[in-house]
Every structure is written in C-alpha cells, then in structure tokens.
VOBA-1610 file (N, C-alpha, C; in pm, whole numbers, padded with zeros to 5 digits, always signed):
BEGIN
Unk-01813+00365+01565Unk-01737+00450+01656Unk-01817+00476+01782Unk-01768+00447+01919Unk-01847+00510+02041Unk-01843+00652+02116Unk-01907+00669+02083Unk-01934+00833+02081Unk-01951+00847+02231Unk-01875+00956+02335Unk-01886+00954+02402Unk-02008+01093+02483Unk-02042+01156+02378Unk-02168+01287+02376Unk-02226+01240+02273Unk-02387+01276+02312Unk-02467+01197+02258Unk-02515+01321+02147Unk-02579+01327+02062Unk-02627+01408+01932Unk-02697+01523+02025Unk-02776+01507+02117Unk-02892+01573+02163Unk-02796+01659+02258Unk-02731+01660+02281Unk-02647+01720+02437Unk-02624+01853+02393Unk-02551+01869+02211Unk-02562+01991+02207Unk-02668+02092+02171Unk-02717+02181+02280Unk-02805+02280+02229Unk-02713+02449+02175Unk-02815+02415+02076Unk-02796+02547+01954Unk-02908+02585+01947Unk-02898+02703+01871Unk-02988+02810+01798Unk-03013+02728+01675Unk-03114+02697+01608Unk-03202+02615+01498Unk-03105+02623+01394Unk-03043+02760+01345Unk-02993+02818+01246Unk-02838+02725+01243Unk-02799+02730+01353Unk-02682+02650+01423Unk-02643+02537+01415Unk-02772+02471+01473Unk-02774+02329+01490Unk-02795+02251+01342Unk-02861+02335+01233Unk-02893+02242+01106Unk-02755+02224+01023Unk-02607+02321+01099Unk-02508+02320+00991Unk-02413+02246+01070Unk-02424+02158+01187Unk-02356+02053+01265Unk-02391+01961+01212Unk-02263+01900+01117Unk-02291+01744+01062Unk-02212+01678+01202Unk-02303+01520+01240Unk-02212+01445+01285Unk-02195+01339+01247Unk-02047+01268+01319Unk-01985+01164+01275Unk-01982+01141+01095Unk-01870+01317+01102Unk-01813+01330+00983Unk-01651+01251+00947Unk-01631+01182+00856Unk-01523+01100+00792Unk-01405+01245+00812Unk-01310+01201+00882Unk-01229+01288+00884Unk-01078+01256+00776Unk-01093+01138+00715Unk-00992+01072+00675Unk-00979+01161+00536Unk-01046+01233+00512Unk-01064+01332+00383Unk-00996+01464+00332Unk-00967+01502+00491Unk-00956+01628+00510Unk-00818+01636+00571Unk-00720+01544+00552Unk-00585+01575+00612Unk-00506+01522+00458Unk-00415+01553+00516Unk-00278+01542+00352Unk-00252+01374+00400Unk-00250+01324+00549Unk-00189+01170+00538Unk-00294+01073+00520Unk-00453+01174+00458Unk-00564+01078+00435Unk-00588+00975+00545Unk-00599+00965+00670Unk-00626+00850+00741Unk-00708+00940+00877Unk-00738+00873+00944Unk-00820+00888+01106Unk-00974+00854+01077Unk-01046+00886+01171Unk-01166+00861+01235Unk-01267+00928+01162Unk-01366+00951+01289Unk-01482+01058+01306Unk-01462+01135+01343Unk-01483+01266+01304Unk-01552+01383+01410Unk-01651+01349+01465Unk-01696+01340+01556Unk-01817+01339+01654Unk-01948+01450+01583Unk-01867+01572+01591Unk-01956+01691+01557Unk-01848+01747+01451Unk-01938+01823+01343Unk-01808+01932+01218Unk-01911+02008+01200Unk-01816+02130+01223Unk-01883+02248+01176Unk-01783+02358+01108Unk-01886+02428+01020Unk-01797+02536+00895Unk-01881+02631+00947Unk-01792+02728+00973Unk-01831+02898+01000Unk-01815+02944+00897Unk-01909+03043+00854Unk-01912+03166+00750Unk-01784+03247+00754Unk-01802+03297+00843Unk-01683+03404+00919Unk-01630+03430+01031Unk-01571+03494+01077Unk-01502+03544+01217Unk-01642+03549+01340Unk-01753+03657+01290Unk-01891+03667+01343Unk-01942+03522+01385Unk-01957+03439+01255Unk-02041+03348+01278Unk-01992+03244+01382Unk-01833+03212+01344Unk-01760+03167+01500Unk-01753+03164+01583Unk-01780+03325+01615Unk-01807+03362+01782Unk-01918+03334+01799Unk-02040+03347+01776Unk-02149+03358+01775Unk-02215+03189+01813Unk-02138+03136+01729Unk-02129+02925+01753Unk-02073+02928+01862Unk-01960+02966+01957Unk-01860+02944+02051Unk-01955+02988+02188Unk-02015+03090+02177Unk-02137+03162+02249Unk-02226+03066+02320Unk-02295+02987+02174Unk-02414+02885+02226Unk-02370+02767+02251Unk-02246+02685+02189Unk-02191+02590+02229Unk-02208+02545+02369Unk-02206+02436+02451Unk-02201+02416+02574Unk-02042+02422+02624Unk-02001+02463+02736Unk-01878+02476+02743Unk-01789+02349+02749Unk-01874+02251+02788Unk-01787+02140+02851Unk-01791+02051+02693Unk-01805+02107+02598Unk-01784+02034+02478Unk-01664+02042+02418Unk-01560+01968+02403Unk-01411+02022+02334Unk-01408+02056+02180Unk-01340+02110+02145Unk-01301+02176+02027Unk-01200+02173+01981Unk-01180+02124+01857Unk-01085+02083+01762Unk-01040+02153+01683Unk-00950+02254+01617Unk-00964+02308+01489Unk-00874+02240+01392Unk-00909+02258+01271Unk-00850+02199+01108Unk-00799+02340+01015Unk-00710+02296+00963Unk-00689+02406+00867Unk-00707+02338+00763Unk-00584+02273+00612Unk-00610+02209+00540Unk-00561+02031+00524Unk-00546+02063+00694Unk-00488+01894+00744Unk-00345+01877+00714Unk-00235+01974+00708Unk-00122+01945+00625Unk-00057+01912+00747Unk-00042+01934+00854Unk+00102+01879+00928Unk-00003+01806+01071Unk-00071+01736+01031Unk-00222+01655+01160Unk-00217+01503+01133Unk-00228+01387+01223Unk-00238+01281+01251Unk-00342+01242+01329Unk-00465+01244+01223Unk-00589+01235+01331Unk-00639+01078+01372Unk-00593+01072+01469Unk-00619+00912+01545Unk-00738+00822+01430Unk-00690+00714+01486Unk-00803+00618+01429Unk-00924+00645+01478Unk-00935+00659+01615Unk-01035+00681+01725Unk-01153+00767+01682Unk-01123+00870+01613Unk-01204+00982+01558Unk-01121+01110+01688Unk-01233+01146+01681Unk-01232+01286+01787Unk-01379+01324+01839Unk-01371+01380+01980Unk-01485+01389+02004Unk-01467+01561+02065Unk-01598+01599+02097Unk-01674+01737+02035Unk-01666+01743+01906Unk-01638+01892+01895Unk-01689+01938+01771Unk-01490+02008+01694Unk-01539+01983+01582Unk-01433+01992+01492Unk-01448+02117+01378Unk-01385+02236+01425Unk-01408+02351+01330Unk-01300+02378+01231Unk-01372+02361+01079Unk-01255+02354+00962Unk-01328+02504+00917Unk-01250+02607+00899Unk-01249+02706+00863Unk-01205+02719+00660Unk-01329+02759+00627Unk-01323+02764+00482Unk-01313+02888+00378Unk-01425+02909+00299Unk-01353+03026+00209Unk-01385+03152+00275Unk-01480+03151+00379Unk-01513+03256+00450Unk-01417+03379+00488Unk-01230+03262+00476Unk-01144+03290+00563Unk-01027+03285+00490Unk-01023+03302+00365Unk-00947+03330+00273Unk-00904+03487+00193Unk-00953+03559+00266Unk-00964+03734+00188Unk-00844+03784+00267Unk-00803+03861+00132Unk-00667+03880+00139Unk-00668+04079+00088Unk-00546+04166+00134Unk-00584+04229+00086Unk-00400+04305+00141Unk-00370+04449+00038Unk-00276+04458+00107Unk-00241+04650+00117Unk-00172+04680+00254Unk-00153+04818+00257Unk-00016+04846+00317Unk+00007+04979+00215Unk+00156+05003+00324Unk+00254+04920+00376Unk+00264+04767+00278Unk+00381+04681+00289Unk+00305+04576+00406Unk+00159+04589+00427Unk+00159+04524+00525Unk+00025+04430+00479Unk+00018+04298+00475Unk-00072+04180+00412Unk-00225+04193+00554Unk-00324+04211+00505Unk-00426+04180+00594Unk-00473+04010+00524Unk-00463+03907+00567Unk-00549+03786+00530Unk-00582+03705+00653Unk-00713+03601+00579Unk-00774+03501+00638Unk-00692+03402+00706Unk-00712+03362+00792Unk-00643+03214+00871Unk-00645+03104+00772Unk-00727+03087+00683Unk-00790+02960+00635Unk-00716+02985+00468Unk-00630+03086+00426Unk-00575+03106+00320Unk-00466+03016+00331Unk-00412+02950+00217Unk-00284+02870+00236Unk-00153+02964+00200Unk-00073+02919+00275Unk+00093+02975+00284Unk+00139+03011+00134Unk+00137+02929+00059Unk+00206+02955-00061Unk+00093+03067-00131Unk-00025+03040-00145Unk-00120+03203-00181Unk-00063+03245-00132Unk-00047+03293+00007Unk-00004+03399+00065Unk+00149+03539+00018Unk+00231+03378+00004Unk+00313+03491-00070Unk+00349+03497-00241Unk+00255+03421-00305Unk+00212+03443-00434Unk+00160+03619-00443Unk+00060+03567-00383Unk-00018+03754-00366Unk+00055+03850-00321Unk+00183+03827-00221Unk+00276+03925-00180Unk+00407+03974-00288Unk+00416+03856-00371Unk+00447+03861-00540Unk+00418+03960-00612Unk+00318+03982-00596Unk+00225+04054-00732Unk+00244+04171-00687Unk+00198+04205-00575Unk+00225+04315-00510Unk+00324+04367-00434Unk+00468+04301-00488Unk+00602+04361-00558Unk+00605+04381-00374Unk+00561+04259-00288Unk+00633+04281-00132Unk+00689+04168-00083Unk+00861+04208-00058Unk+00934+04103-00044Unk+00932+04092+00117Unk+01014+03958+00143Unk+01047+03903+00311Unk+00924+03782+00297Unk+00849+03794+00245Unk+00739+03637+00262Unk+00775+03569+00187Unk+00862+03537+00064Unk+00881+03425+00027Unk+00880+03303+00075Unk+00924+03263+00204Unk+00947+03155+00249Unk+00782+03109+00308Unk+00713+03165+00256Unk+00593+03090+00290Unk+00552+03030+00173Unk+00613+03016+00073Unk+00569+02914-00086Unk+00687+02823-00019Unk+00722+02790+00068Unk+00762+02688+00109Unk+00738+02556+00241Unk+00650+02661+00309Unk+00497+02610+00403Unk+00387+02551+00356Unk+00402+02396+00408Unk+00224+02331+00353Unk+00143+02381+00469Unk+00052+02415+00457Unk-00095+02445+00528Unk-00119+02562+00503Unk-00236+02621+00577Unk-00276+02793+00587Unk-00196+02854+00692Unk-00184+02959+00718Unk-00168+03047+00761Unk-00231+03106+00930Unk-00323+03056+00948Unk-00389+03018+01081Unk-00293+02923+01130Unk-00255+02812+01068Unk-00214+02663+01142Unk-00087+02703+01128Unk-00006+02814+01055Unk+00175+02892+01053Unk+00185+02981+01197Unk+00019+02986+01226Unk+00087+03133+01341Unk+00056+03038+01460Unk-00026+02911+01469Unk-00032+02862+01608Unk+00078+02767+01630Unk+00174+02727+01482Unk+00285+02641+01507Unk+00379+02730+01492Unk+00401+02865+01492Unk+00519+02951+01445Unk+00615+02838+01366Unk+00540+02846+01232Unk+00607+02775+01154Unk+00716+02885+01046Unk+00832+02769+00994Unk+00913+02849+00899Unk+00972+02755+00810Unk+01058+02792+00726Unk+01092+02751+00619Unk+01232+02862+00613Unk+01376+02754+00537Unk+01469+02862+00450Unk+01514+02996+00563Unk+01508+02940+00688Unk+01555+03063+00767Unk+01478+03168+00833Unk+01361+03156+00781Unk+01254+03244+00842Unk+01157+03204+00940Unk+01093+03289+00993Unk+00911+03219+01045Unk+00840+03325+01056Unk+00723+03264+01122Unk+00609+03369+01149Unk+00616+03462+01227Unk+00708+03468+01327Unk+00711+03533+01428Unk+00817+03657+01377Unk+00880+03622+01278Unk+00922+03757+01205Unk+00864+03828+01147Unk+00749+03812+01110Unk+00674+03857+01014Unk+00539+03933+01094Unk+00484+03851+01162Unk+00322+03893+01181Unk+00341+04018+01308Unk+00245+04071+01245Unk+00240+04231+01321Unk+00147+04205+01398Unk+00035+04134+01411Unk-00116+04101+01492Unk-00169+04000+01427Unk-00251+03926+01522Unk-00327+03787+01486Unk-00465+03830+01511Unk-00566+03786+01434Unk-00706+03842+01526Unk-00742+03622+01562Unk-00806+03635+01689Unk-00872+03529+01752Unk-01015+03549+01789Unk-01044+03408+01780Unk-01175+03406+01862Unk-01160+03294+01969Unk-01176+03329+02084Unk-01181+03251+02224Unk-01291+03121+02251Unk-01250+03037+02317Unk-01362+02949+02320Unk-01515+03001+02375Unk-01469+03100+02452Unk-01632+03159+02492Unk-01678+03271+02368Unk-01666+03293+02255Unk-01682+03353+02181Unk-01627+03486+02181Unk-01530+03535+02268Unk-01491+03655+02194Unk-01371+03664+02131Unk-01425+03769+02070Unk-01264+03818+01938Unk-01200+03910+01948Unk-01075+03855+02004Unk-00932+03941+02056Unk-00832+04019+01902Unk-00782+04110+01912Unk-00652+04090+01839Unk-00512+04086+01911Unk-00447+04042+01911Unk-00313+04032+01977Unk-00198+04052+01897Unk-00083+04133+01936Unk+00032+04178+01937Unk+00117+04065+01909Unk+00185+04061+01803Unk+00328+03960+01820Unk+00349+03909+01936Unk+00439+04015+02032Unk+00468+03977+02156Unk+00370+03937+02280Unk+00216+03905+02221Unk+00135+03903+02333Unk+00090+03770+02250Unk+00135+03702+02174Unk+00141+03561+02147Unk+00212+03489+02181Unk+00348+03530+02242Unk+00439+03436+02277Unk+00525+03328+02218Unk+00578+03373+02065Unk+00629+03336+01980Unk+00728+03230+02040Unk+00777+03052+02031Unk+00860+02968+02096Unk+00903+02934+01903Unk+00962+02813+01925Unk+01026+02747+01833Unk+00930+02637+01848Unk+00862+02662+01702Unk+00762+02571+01659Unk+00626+02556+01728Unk+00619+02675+01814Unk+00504+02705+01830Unk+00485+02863+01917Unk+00352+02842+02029Unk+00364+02987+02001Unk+00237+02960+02183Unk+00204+03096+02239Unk+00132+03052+02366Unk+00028+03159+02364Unk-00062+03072+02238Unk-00226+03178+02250Unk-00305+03080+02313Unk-00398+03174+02376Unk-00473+03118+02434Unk-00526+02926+02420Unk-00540+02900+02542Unk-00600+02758+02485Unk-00761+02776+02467Unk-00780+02657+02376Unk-00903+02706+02256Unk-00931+02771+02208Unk-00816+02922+02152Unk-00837+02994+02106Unk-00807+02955+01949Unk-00883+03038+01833Unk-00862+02994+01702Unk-00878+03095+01600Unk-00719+03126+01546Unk-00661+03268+01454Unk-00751+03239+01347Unk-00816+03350+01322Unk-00920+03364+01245Unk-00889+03463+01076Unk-00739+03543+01170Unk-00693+03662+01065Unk-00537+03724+01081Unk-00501+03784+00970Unk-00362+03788+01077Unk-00325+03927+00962Unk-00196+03975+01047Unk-00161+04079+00970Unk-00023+04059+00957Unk+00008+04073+00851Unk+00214+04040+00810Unk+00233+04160+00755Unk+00380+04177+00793Unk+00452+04296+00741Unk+00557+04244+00653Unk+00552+04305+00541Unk+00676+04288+00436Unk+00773+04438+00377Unk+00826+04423+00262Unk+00936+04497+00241Unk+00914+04559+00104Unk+00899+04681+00091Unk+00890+04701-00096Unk+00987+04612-00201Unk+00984+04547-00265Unk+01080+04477-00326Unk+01037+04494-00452Unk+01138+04388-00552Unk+01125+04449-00669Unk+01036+04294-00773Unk+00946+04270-00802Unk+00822+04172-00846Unk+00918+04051-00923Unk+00980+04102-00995Unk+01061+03976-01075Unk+01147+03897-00991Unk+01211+03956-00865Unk+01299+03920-00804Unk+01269+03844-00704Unk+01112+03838-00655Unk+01041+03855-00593Unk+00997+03669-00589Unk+00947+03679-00750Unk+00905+03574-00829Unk+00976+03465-00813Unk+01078+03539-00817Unk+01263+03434-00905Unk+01257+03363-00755Unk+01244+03391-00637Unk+01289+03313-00518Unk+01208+03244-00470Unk+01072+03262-00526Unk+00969+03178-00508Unk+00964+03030-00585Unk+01023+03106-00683Unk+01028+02940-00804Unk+01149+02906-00746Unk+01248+02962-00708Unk+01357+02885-00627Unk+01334+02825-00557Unk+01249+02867-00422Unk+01185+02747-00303Unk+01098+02710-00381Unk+01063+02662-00441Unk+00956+02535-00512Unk+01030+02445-00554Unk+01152+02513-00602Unk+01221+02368-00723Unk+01284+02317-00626Unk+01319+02388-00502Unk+01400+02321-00419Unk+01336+02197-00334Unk+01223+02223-00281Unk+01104+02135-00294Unk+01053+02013-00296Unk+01073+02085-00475Unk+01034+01950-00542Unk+01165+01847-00561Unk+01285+01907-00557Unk+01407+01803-00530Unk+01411+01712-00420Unk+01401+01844-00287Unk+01437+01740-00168Unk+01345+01700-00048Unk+01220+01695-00115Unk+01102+01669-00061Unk+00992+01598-00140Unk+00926+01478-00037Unk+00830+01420-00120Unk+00724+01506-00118Unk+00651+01631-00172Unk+00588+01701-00206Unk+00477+01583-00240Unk+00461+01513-00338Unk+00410+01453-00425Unk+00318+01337-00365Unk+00302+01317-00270Unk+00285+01217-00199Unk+00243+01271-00094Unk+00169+01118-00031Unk+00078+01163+00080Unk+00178+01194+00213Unk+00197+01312+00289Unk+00284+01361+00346Unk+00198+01450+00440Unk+00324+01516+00557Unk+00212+01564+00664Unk+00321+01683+00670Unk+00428+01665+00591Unk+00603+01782+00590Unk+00697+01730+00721Unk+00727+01810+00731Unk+00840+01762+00882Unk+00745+01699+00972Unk+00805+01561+00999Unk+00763+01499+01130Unk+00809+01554+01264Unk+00941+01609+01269Unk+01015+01632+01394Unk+01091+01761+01402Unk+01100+01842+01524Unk+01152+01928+01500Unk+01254+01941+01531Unk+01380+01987+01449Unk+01511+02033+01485Unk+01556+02041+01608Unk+01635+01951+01654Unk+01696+01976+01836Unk+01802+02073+01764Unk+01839+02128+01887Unk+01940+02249+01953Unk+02081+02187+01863Unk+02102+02251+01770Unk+02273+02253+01720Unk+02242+02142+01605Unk+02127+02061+01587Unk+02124+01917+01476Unk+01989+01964+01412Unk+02046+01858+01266Unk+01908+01836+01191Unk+01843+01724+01182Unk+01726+01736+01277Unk+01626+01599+01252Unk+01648+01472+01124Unk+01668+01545+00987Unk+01679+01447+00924Unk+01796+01361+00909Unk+01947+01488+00986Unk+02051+01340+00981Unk+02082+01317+01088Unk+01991+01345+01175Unk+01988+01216+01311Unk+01908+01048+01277Unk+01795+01107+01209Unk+01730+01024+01167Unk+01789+00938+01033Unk+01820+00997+00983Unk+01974+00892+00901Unk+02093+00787+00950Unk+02145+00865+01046Unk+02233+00839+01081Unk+02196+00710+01208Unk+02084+00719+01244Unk+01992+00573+01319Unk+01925+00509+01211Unk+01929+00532+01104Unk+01922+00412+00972Unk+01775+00407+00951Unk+01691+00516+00976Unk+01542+00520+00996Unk+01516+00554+00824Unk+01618+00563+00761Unk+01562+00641+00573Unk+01522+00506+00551Unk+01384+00532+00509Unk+01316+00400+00442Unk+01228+00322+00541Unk+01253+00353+00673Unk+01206+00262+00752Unk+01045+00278+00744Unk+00950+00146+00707Unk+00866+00118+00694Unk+00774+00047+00798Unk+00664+00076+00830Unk+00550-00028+00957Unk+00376+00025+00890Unk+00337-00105+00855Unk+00272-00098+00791Unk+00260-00030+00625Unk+00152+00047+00635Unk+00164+00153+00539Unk+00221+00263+00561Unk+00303+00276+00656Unk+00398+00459+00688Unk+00498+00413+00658Unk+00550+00511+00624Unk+00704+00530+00583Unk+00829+00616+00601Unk+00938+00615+00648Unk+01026+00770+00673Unk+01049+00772+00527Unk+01033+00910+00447Unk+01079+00891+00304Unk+01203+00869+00264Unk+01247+00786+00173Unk+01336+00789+00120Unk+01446+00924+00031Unk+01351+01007+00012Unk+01417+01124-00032Unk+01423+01201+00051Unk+01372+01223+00160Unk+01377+01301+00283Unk+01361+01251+00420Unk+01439+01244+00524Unk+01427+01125+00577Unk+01338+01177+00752Unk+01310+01292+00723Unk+01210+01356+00822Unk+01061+01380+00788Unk+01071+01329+00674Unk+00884+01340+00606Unk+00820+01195+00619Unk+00709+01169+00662Unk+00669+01065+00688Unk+00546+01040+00545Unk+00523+00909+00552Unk+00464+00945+00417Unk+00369+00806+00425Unk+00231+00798+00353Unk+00162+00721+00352Unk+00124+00650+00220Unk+00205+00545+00220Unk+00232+00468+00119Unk+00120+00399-00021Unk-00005+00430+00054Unk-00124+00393+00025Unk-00227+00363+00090Unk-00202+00283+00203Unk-00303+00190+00282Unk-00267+00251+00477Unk-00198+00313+00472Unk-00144+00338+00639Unk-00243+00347+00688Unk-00263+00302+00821Unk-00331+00345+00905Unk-00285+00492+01021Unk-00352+00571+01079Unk-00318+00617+01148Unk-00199+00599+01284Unk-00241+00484+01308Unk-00180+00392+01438Unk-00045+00325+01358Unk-00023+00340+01261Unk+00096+00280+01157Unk+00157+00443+01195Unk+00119+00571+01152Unk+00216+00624+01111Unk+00279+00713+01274Unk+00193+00679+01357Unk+00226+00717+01515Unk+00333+00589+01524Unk+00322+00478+01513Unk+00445+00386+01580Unk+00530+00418+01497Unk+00526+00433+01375Unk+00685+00410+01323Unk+00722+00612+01374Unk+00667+00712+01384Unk+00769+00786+01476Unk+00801+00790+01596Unk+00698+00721+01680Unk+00788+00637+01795Unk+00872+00562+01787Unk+00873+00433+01663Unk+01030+00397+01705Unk+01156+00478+01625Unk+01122+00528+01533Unk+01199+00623+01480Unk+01285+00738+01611Unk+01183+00807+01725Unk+01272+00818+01786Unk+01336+00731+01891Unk+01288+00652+01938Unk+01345+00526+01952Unk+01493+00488+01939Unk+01482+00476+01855Unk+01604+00423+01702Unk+01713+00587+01736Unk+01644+00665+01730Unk+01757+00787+01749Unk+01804+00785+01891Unk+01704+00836+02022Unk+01757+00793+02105Unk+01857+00733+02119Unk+01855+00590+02101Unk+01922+00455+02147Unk+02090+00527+02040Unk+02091+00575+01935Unk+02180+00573+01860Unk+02284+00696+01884Unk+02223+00783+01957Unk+02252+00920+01955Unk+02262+01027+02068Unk+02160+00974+02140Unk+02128+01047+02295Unk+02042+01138+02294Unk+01988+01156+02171Unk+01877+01298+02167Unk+01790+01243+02133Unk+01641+01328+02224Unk+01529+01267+02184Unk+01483+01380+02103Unk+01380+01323+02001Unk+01322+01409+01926Unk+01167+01423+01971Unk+01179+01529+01918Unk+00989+01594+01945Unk+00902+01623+01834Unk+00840+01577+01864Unk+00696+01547+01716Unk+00716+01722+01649Unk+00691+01749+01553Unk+00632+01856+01492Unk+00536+01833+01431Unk+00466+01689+01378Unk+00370+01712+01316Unk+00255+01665+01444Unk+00151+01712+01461Unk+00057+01720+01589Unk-00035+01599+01574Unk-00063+01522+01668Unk-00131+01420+01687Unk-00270+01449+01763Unk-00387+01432+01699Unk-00489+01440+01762Unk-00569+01351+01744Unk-00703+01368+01874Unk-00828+01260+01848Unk-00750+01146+01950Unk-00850+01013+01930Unk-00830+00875+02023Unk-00722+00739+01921Unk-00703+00690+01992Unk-00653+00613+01926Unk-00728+00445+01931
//
C-alpha cells in the first residue's frame, strides 16, 4: 500500500505514540469484511483520552471514525491518517428518570435490550439497527417507523481539536439519514429519552422486530443493512426490483435475494465489486424509473 504520510510525521506524547498501530488490516473490522489499510489505528480508553489524542495529533492529519463496521465500504485503497475505533471504554450504560445515559461504541440492539429490563418503552426499534449507537446518531438512523432524532435528548462530542461539546437535539441538525455535527466531530455519548412501559410488553416487540428480521433480511450473512435510502413517496427495495436488480451479481457482491436493498458479500467480494454493482444498480433504476438513488451505506478510504 502507498502511504501517503510517512510513520515519523506524526508527533505524540510517548504514552500516545506506543498505542498507534500502523498499516492496520481493516478488512476485519467491517460486517462486508473487505478494504485496505489504515495508515494509522488508534483505540481510546475514553472520552478524556480522545480529546487528549485530538490535542497532540497534527492537524493536517485526517481522521476516520469506526464503530462496529456495520453500514461502511472501506475502499480497497486503505485509508489514510488515522482511524479511531472506539471500544469498551464506550460501552457504559446506565439509566434515570426514563432517560438512557450510554456509550457511542454500545450496539443498538444492547441498547434497547437494557431499556427492556428497565421496563422503558419507545426504543424498541433499535433491536432492529445494525451498528452502535454513535454511528445511529451521526446517520440519524431508524427502523419500523422511528429514529434517533426522536429519541436523543443530547449527544456528548469530541471535536477534532480536542474539545468536548454536548449538544442539544436541535443543535445537531437532525436530516433524513443523517444529521449536521460538526465535521470531524465524533459522538462519544448520548442521552435517549424513553417511556415507563410495561417489561413483558416491552420484550414481546423486541422479539417481534427480530423475527421480522430474520424473515426479511439477510441478517445472516455478510451484509452492510440498507444500501440505499428511501426516495420521497418509494421504497428503495421495489425500485430496485422493479429494475430487475434482485440477485444481481458482479463479482463477489450481490443485491440479496431475500431483500433486494441489502448488499451482501458472497464470500470473495472485493470492495471495488460491491461499489460497482451499486452503481449500476442505480443505474439500472435510473434508466428504469427516473429516480436516482442515494447510497445509505457510506463509502470510505481510496479506491
């Protein structure tokens, strides 16, 4: 891989610099298993230790963040700077007065497992979200009618120059399928509001969105969830039907056969396999239909 920053360029603090692996295999760490290098990877302890890295960092170095790779297409190319995957540091969960304090780096379905237990309804539809909860509030992601932007009362961030904001719902800028925090900024924590509800009932709709799921989704398989997001008045997947894209195969990618908006990696895909076939996929819609579609699952790194 040609690295375009050289190992030495970044200066750190000793403590810093010994927990920067580079030209880390990134093909590990996403759900469609494929891409590059990181150039630079680094794991923060916590919220502190983040800022504190963002501080000494050089500015002109770019920054990547990872959650648990569930909806990412990381180029063949690798990626260059540095690549921050946020780990158990960022998983603590805790809850008051109907209202969830957790980590960015916790996954969606924990999330409202634990809101389960503690008999607080309105989050269900996050046992129906692949990734964490960090990567739900920078895609205002949803599921079953809901999203994030119904839910979250405050996000806490840390800025690329190291400081740590909290922000207001409305001072995130909640869109459809995504959301307008800062650039290089990276949700570290968040706060959701739910509903006293009653635990069994609670339960019962959770195993409902699962089984539903597991019917009409390749869950099971190497998948990244929705490729595309819903245009105005249609559903991505029977546009994408209806241009004859169910099944359509290039290389090792695939539109699934049981769902025809999940892209899926058959075994062997390459990265650059599963970017063309949703280019011609919209393509294929376009030409069939008049609407273009727009990625939902995020493409990063070189190609």
């Amino acid at each position: 891989m040609d690295l375009s920053l050289k190992p030495q360029s970044i200066s750190l603090k000793p403590d810093l610099l010994s927990r920067v692996r580079q030209n880390f295999d990134l093909s590990k760490t996403n759900w469609l298993r494929v891409g590059g290098c990181a150039q630079y990877f680094f794991k923060p302890e916590n919220t502190q230790d983040l800022a504190d890295f963002f501080k000494e960092l050089p500015k002109e170095i770019p920054v990547t963040v990872l959650g648990v790779g569930s909806n990412i297409i990381v180029r063949d190319g690798g990626i260059d700077g540095v690549v921050v995957r946020l780990g158990r540091g960022f998983t603590e969960v805790s809850v008051s007065d109907c209202q969830l304090s957790v980590g960015a780096g916790m996954l969606d379905i924990n999330v409202s497992i634990f809101a389960a237990e503690n008999s607080l309804a309105g989050l269900e539809f996050l046992s129906g979200i692949p990734g964490t909860i960090g990567g739900a509030v920078r895609m205002n992601a949803g599921a079953y009618g809901r999203d994030i932007s119904q839910v979250l009362v405050e996000a806490e961030i840390v800025e690329r120059d190291g400081t740590i904001r909290r922000l207001s719902n409305s001072e995130i800028g909640f869109i459809y399928r995504n959301s307008k925090l800062p650039e290089g900024a990276i949700v570290t924590a968040v706060v959701l509001r739910g509903e006293a509800g009653d635990r069994e009932e609670i339960v019962e709709m959770i195993e409902e969105i699962n089984s539903k799921r597991e019917e009409t989704q390749p869950i099971r398989t190497r998948t990244g969830g929705s490729t595309f997001k819903n245009p105005d008045d249609y559903k991505a997947w029977e546009l994408i039907d209806r241009a004859g894209c169910r099944g359509l195969t290039i290389g090792g990618a695939q539109m699934s056969e049981l769902h025809c908006n999940f892209m899926i990696n058959t075994g062997n895909a390459t990265a650059s396999d599963l970017e063309n076939l949703g280019e011609e996929v919209i393509k294929r819609v376009f030409e069939k239909t008049g609407i273009m579609l727009e990625w939902e699952i995020k493409r990063i790194g070189k190609k």
